[in-house]
N, C-alpha and C positions, 0 to 999 in steps of 0.2 A: 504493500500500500504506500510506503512511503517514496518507494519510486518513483510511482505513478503521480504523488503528488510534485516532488522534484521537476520531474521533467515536464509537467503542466506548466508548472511555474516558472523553468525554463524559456520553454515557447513563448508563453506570456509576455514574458520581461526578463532577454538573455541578459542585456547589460547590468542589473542587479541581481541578477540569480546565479550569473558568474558559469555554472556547470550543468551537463544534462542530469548528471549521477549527483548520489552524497558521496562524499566522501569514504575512503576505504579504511579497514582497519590499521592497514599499516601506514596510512599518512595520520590517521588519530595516532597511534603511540608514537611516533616519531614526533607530533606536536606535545605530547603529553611528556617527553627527557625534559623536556626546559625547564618546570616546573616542581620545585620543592614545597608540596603538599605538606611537608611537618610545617612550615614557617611560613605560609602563605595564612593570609587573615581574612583577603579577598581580592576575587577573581573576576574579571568581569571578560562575557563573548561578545564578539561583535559579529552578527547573522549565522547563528546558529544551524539554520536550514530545519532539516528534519531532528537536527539535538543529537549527532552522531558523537561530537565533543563531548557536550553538555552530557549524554551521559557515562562520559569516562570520566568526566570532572568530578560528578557527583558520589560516584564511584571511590573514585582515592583520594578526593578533599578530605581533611578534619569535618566532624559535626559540626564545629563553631565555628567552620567558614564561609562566609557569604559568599555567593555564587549570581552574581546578574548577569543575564542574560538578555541583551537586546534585539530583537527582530525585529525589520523593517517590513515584509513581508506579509499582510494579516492569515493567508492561509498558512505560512508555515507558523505564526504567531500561536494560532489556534491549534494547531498539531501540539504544537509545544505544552500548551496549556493542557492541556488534555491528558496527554501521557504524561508528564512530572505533577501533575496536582498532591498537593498534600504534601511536597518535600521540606523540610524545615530549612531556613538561612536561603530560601532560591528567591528570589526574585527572577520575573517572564515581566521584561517591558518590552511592549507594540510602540519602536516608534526608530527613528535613525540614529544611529550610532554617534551620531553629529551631538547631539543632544545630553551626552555623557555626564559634561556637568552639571546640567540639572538635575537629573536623576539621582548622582551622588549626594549633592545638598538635599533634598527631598528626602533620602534613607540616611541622612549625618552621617555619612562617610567622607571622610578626606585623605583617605590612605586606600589604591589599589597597587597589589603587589603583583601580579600578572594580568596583563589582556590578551586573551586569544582569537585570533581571528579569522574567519572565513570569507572574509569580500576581498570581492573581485577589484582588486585595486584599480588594474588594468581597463575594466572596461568602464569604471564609476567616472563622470565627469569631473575633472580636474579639481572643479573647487571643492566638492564634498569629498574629494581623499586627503585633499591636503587638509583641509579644514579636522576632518576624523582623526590624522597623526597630530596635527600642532594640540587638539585634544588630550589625545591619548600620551603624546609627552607631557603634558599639565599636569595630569591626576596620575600619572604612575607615581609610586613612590620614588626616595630616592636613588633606589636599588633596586629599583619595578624593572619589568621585562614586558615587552610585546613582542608575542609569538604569532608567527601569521603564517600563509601559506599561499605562496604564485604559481602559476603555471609557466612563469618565463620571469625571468630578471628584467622585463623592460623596463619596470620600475623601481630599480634595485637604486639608482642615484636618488629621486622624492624621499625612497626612507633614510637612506645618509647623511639627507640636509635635516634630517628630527632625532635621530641616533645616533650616539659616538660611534660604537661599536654594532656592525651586524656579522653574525655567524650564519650559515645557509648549510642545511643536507637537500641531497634529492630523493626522492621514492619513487622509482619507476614503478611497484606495485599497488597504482593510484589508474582510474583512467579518467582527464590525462595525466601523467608523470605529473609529479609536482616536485617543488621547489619548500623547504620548512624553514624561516628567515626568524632568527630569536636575533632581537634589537636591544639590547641594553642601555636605558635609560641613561644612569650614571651621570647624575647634578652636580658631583663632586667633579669632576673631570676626568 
């Protein structure tokens, strides 16, 4: 079922839906090395899709760590809602990634230790990607990490004008291949 809703949503709207597929399990744990689940506090996704991360997240977080998850998408919103109802620390916002800082101030958070992410950098219009990273550098801690994942490095210069440091694996057991890009914030220099 969740295919099927994927590649709906594909056709619908390629430039934000990024893939016809969810993601495979071996580009989720390849996203999932980046993150030290003993000492994260919280975690925020950006377009979760059908919640292939989200529920590896949920999986090896601590219980007392908040988990937001943002979906721009309202059917994959409602998939989301649907299958994790009832989890304790999750927040499911319907709305753009863009928006990250409100939503923090809204739940009193000023401290996220990882952001993982599924959008299509590549095909999002320029100002809502930039705009997403000068974000997601703001509220990461100051030893936060955003982990994302491309299907090409076209945009590998955008995230080095927002991150000191980027590391990149690839997964060819992904269709297609992908690219897993963990960006280290890093305030101190």
């Amino acid at each position: 079922m969740e295919y099927k809703i994927f590649i709906s949503q594909f056709i619908k709207n390629p430039k934000f839906t990024g893939a016809i597929l969810p993601s495979s399990k071996k580009l989720c744990k390849k996203m999932m090395e980046g993150i030290n689940f003993n000492k994260a506090e919280c975690i925020v996704e950006f377009g979760p899709g059908t919640g292939v991360f989200t529920e590896e997240l949920i999986k090896r977080r601590r219980k007392d760590t908040i988990l937001i998850v943002i979906e721009y998408n309202r059917d994959f919103y409602n998939n989301l809602v649907e299958k994790f109802d009832g989890i304790s620390n999750l927040y499911i916002i319907n709305d753009s990634a863009v928006n990250i800082k409100k939503h923090l101030k809204q739940l009193e958070i000023n401290k996220v230790d990882y952001i993982v992410s599924g959008l299509p950098f590549t095909s999002l219009p320029c100002e809502i990607g930039e705009s997403i990273l000068k974000n997601t550098k703001d509220v990461l801690s100051t030893h936060g990490v955003f982990i994302t994942f491309q299907y090409t490095l076209f945009k590998l210069k955008l995230f080095k004008y927002y991150f000191n440091s980027i590391g990149f694996k690839r997964t060819f057991l992904n269709i297609p291949p992908a690219y897993v890009l963990i960006c280290d914030n890093n305030k101190e220099g």
